[in-house]
C-alpha positions in Angstrom: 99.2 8.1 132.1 100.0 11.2 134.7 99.4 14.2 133.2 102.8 16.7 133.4 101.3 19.4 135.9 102.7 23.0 134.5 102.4 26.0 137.2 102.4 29.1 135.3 103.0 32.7 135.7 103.8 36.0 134.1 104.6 39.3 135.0 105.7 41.6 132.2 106.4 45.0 132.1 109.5 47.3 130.0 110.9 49.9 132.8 111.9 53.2 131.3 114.0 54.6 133.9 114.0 58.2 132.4 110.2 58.6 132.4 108.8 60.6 135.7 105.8 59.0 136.4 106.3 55.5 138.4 104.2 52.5 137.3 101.8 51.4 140.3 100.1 48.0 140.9 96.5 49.9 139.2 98.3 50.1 136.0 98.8 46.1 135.9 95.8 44.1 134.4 96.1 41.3 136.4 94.3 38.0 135.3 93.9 35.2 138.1 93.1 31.4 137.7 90.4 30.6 135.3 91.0 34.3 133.8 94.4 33.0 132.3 93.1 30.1 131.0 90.5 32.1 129.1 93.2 33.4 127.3 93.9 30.7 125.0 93.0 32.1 121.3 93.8 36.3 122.3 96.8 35.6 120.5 99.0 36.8 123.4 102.3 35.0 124.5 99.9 33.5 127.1 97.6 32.1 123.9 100.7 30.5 122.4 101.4 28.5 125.9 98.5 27.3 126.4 98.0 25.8 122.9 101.3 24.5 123.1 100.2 22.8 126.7 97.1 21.3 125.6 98.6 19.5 122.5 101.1 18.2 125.4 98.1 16.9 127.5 99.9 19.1 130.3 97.7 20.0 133.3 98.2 24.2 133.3 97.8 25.3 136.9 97.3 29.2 136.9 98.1 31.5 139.3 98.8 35.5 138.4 99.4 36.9 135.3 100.3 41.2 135.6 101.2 43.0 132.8 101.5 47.4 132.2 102.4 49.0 129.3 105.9 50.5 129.5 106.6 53.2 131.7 108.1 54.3 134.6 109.7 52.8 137.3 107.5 49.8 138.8 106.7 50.8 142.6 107.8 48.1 145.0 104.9 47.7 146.6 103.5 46.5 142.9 106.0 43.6 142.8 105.5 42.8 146.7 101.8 43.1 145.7 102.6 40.5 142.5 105.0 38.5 144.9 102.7 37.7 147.8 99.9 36.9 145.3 101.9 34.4 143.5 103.7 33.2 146.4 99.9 32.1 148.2 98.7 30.2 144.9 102.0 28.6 144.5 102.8 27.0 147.6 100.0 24.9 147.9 100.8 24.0 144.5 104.3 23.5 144.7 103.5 21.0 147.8 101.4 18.8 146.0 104.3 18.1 143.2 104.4 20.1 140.0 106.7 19.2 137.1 107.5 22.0 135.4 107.2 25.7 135.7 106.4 28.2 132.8 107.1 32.0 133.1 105.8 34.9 130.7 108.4 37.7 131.3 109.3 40.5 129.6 112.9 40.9 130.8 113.8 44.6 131.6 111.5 45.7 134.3 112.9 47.5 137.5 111.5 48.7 140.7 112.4 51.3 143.3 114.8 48.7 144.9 115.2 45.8 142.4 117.2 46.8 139.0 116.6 43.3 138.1 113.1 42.8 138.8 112.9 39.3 136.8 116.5 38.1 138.6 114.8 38.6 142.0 111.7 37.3 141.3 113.1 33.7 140.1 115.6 34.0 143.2 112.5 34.0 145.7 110.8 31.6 143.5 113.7 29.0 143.7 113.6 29.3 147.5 110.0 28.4 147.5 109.6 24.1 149.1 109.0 22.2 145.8 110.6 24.6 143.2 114.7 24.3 143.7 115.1 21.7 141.4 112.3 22.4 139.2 112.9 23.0 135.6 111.7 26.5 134.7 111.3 27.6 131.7 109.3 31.1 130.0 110.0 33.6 127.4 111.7 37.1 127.4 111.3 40.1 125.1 114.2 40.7 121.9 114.7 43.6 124.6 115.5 42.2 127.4 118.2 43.2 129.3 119.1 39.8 130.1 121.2 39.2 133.3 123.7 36.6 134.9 120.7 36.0 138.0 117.9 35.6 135.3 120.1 32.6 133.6 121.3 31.1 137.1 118.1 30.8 138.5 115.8 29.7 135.6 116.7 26.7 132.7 115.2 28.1 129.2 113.8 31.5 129.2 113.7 32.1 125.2 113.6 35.6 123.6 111.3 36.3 120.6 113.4 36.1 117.6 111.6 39.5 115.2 111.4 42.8 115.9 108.5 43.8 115.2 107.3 41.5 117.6 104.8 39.6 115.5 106.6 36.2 116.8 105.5 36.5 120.7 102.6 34.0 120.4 104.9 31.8 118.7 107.7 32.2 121.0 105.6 31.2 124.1 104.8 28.1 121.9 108.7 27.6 120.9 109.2 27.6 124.6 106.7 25.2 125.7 107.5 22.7 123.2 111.2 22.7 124.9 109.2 22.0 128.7 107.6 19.3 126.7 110.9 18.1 125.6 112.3 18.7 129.0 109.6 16.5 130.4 109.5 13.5 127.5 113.8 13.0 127.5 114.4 13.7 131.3 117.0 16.1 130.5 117.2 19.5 131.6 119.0 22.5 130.3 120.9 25.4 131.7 121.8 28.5 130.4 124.7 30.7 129.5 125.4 34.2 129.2 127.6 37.0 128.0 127.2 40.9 127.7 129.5 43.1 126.3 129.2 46.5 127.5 127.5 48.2 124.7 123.8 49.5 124.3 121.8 50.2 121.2 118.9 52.6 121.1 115.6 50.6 119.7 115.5 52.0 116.3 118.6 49.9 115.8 117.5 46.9 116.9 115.0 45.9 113.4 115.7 42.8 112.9 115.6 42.8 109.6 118.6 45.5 109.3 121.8 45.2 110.6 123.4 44.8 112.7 120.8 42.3 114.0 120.0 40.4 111.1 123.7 39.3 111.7 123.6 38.2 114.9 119.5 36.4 114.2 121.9 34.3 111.0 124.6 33.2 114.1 122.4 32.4 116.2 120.5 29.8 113.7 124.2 29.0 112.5 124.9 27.6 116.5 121.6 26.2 116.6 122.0 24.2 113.9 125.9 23.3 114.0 125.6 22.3 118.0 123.2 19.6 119.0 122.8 20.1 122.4 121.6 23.3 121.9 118.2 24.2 122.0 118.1 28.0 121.5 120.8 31.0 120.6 118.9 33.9 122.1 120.3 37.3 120.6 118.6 40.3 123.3 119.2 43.5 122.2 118.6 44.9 125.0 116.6 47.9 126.5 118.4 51.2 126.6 116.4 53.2 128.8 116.4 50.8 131.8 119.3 52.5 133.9 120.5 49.3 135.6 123.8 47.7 135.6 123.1 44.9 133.1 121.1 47.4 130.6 121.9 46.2 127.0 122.7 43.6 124.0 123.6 40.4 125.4 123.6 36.4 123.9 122.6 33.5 125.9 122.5 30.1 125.3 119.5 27.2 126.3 122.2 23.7 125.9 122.2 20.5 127.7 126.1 20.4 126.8 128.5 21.7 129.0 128.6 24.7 130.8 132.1 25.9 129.7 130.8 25.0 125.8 127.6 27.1 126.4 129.8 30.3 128.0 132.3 29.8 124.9 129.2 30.0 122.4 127.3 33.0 124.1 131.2 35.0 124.2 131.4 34.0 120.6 128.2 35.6 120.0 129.0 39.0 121.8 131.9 39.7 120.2 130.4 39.7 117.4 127.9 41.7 118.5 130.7 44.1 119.6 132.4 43.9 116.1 128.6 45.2 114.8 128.2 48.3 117.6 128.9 51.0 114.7 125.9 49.5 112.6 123.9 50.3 115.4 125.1 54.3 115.7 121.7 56.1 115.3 121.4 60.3 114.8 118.3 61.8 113.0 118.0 65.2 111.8 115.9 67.8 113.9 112.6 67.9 113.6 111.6 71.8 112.8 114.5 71.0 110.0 113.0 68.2 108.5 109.8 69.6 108.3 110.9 73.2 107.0 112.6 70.6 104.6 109.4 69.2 103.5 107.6 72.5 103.3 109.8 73.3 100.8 109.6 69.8 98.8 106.0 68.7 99.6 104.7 65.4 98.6 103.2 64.6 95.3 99.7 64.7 95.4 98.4 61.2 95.8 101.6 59.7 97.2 100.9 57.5 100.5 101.3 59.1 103.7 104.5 60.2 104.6 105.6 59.0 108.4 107.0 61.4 111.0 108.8 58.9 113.4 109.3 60.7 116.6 111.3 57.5 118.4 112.0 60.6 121.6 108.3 59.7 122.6 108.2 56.0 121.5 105.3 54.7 123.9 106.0 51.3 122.9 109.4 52.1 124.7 107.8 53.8 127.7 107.6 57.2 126.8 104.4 59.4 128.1 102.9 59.9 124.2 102.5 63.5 124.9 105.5 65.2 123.5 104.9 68.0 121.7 107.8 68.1 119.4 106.5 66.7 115.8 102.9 68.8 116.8 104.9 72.4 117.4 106.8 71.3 114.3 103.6 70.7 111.7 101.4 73.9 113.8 104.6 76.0 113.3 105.1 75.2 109.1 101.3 75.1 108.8 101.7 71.8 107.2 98.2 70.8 105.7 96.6 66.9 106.2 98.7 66.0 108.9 97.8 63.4 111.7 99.4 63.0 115.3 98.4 61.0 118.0 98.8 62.4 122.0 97.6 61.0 124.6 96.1 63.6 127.1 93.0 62.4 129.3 92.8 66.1 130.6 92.3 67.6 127.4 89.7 64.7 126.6 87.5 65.4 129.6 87.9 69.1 129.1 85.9 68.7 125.5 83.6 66.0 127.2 80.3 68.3 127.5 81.4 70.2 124.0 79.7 69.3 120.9 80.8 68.1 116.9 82.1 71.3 115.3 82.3 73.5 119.2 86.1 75.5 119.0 87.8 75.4 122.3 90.9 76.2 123.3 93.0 74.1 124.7 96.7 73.1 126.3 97.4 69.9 124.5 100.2 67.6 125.9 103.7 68.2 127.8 102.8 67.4 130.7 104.6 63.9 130.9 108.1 64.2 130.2 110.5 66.7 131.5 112.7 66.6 128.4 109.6 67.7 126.9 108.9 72.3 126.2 105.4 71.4 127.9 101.7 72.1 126.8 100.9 73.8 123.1 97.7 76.0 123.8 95.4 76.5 120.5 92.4 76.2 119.7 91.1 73.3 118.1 87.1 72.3 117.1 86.0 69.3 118.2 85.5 66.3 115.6 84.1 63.3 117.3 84.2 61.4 120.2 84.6 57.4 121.1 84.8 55.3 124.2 88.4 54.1 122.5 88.0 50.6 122.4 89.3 49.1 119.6 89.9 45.5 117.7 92.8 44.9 116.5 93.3 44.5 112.9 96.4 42.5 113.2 96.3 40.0 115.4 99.9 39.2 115.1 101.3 42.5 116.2 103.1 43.1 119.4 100.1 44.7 120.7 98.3 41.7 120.6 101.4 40.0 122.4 100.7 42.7 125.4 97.2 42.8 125.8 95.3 40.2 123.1 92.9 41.2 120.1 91.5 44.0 122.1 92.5 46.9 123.4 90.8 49.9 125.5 92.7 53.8 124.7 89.5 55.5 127.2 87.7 57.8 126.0 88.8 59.6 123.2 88.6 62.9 121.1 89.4 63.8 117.4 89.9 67.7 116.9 91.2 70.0 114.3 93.3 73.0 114.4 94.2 74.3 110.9 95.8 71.4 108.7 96.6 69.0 112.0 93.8 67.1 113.0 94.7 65.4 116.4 93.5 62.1 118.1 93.4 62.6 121.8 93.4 59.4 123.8 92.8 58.5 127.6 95.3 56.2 127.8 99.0 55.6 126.0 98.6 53.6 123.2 101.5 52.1 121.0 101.2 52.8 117.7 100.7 48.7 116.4 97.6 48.5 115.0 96.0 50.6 112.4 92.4 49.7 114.2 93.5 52.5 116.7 93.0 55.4 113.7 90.1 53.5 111.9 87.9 53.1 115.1 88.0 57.1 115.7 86.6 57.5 112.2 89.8 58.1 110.7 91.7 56.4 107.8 95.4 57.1 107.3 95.6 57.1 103.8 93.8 60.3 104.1 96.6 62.1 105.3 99.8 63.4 103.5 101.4 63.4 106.8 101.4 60.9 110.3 103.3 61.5 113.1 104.2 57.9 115.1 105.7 57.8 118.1 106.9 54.8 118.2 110.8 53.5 116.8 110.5 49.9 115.0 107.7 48.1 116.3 105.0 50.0 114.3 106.4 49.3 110.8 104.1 46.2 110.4 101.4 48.1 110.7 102.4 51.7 108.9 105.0 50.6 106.4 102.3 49.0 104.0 100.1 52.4 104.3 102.9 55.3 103.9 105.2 56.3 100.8 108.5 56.9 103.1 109.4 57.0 106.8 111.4 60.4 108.0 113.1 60.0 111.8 113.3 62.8 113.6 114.8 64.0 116.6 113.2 65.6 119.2 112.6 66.1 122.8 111.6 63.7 125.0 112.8 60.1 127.5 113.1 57.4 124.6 116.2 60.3 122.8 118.5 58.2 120.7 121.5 60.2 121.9 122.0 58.0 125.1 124.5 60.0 126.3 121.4 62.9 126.8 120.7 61.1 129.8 121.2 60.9 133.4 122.1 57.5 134.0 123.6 56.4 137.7 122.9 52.8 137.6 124.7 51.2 134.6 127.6 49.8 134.9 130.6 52.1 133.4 132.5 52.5 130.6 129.3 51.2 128.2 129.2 52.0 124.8 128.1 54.1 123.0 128.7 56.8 125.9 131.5 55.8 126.9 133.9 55.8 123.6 136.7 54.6 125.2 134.7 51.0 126.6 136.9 48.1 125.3 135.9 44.5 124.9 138.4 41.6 124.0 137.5 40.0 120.6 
C-alpha cells in the first residue's frame, strides 16, 4: 500500500508591532531536511507531527522549518529569504505528487509589507503546480490573529486549545490525526471565520478564567452537538500586532456547509462580544504596589511573592529590558528580590571581572522607547554561565518554540543591595524554572520575583510563589491598548474605541 506523502513546513514567529527593533532572518533557527525530522521527541509542535505521521505510516517530506522569539517587525527580506527557500524544496516535490500538506504556524506575524504574513504565504503556496487543490492543514497559536485569507487558502489550521501553552505538542498531533482522516474518508474540510472588532490584552486571555473558559466550553459544545465539525477554534488574538485583522476571532474546521460553518463561527463571536468586559484589564502602578508592600512585607517563610510586569512580557515580544519593577525594588530598598533583564552589553562588560569584583554599571533601557532608559549602579559580580539550559518542563510553551533546550548566551548573576539580578545574552521567556536553577539560583530563595511575562509563565511560577501582584509599568506589551500608536488596525475596535458596535 502507497504511503500518503506529507510535505511539511513551518514558519512561526509573534510580531509585536510596537517594539523598535525589527526581527531579521539571523534571528530565525532555521532547520532544513533531515534537521526537522530530528525533531521527533523535543517535544515541539514539530515533535507532535511527526509522531502523529509515523503512527499514520505517512511519508514526511521536509523542507524549512524558521522560527524567532517574538519581537519586532519581521524584515521582508526574512520572509522572501523563508519563501524562496521553501518554494526550491517544494516544487520538485509538489511535481512528483504529494497528498497532503502540513504547516506549523504561529498566526500573527507581520513584515514590513505583509500585515498578514501567514495569509500571503499560503496565497503563494496555493499558486505553486501541484498544491491548488491540495488539502492543507497545520496549527496556529491561541493568539493568532486569525484572518479571512488564512482560512480561504488553507483547510484545517487548528489553534492550541490552553493558555499556558502546555497543549502545542498535542495540538500538532490533534491536527495531523485530522490529515490522516482527511486522507482515510476522502473528504476534505474548509473553514469559516468571524471576528468581531474587539481585542484583549494577553493577561486576559488564561484560559482557565473568563472570559475564555466560556468560549473553550462553546467551542466543545459545537464540536460535539455538530458532526461535521472537526474543530471550534476560539483565537484570542494578539494585541500588539497593529494589522487590520489584530484580535479575538472563532473559526470553524467542518465538512458541512459553508453557510452552516459562517453561522457557527458568528455564533461564537457574539458571544465572544457579549464577554469583552471580562476581559477589561488595569493594574495598579508599580512604585505603588511596591511602597504598598514595603509597608505590609511578607511573612517570613511565605513563598515568593511574583511581580508580574506584563509591560515587558518577552513571551509577547517585548525587549526584557525594562527597568520599571528594577527602579521600583532599588528605589524601596526591597531586600531578596530577583529580576531577570536581558542585556548582552552589560554581560560582556563584566566578562574579564571576577566573583565578588563591584562594577558599575548601566543595566537595561535600551530596548523599548516606552521605557525611562538605563539604571546605573553598582553591582558585584556573582557568577557567570554559558546560559544554556534544560528545560524542566518539557510541556511548557518554551518547549513548543524551541524543544527541551534552550541557549540565553552568556550570562551574569550580580547583586546590588537586596536585588540580585540575572543578566542574560539573549531574551528569554520566563517558562521554565531551569532558566533560574542553571545560574545557581533557586526561587524559593527569594521573598520577591519580578516576571515579565503576562499568562504563560504561571505553569512554571504559580506552584513556587505565595501570590502574584500585576503591575503596570512602562514598556510595548502595556495593557492600556489605547497607549499605543496603532495605524494599521482596522477602526472602531474595542476596547479603544468605546463606541465599536457589533450585532448580537
Amino acid at each position: 500500500m502507497k504511503r500518503p506523502r506529507i510535505l511539511y513546513a513551518g514558519l512561526f514567529h509573534e510580531t509585536n508591532s510596537f517594539v523598535d527593533q525589527p526581527t531579521h532572518w539571523g534571528d530565525f533557527n532555521v532547520s532544513r531536511g533531515a534537521a526537522i525530522l530530528a525533531k521527533e521527541g523535543d517535544a515541539s509542535v514539530t515533535d507532535g507531527f511527526l509522531t502523529e505521521a509515523r503512527k499514520a505510516f505517512f511519508d514526511v517530506i521536509p523542507t524549512i522549518d524558521a522560527w524567532a522569539l517574538p519581537g519586532g517587525t519581521v524584515r521582508d527580506t526574512a520572509f522572501e529569504n523563508f519563501w524562496n527557500e521553501f518554494e526550491t524544496a517544494a516544487r520538485p516535490a509538489l511535481a512528483d505528487g504529494v497528498d497532503g500538506i502540513f504547516l506549523v504556524l504561529h498566526g500573527a506575524m507581520a513584515t514590513e509589507s505583509h500585515a498578514d504574513a501567514e495569509g500571503e504565504f499560503l496565497r503563494r503556496l496555493r499558486t505553486l503546480p501541484g498544491a491548488a487543490s491540495t488539502p492543507v492543514f497545520g496549527v496556529l497559536d491561541l493568539h493568532a490573529n486569525v484572518t479571512e485569507a488564512m482560512c480561504r487558502h488553507a483547510n484545517a489550521l487548528v489553534c492550541y486549545r490552553e493558555n499556558p501553552h502546555i497543549d502545542a505538542c498535542e495540538t500538532g498531533r490533534r491536527a495531523t490525526a485530522l490529515l490522516r482522516r482527511c486522507i482515510d474518508e476522502g473528504r476534505v474540510p474548509h473553514m469559516a471565520w468571524c471576528h468581531p472588532p474587539m481585542m484583549w490584552a494577553p493577561p486576559a486571555t488564561g484560559t482557565g478564567d473568563e472570559p475564555m473558559r466560556a468560549l473553550t466550553q462553546f467551542a466543545r459544545a459545537i464540536e460535539t452537538a455538530n458532526p461535521s465539525v472537526w474543530t471550534c477554534n476560539i483565537a484570542a488574538g494578539f494585541s500588539f500586532a497593529d494589522t487590520p485583522d489584530t484580535g479575538v476571532s472563532v473559526s470553524i474546521i467542518t465538512t458541512g456547509p459553508r453557510d452552516a460553518g459562517c453561522n457557527l463561527a458568528a455564533e461564537g463571536a457574539r458571544l465572544a462580544w457579549t464577554l469583552r468586559e471580562k476581559g477589561r484589564i488595569a493594574y495598579p502602578d508599580v512604585d505603588t504596589l511596591i511602597a504598598d508592600i514595603v509597608r505590609n512585607p511578607p511573612i517570613p517563610g511565605e513563598k515568593p511573592v511574583l511581580l508580574v510586569d506584563p509591560s515587558d512580557n518577552i513571551g509577547g515580544g517585548a525587549p526584557g529590558d525594562c527597568t520599571g519593577v528594577m527602579r521600583a525594588l532599588l528605589r524601596h530598598r526591597v531586600p531578596r528580590a530577583l529580576v531577570v533583564i536581558n542585556d548582552p552589553l552589560s554581560v560582556r562588560a563584566l566578562s574579564e571581572t571576577s566573583p565578588g569584583d563591584i562594577s558599575t554599571l548601566e543595566i537595561g533601557g535600551r530596548g523599548s522607547r516606552f521605557d525611562e532608559g538605563p539604571v546605573k549602579l553598582e553591582a558585584t559580580l556573582v557568577s557567570r554561565g554559558d546560559g544554556r539550559f534544560a528545560l524542566e518542563d518539557k510541556q511548557s510553551h518554551l518547549a513548543a518554540m524551541s524543544g527541551s533546550q534552550f541557549d540565553m548566551g552568556p550570562c551574569a548573576v550580580v547583586k546590588s543591595g537586596g536585588l540580585t539580578l540575572l543578566l542574560t545574552s539573549r531574551k528569554t521567556p520566563p517558562f521554565d524554572l531551569g532558566q533560574l536553577r542553571s545560574q545557581g539560583l533557586e526561587p524559593l530563595d527569594f521573598a520577591f520575583i519580578g516576571v515579565k511575562a503576562a499568562v504563560a509563565h504561571r505553569r512554571a511560577y504559580d506552584k513556587i510563589s505565595s501570590r502574584s501582584l500585576y503591575v503596570d509599568a512602562p514598556g510595548p506589551c502595556t495593557c492600556d491598548l489605547a497607549r499605543l500608536p496603532w495605524r494599521r488596525l482596522h477602526r472602531p475596535c474595542w476596547p479603544i474605541d468605546p463606541s465599536a458596535q457589533f450585532p448580537i
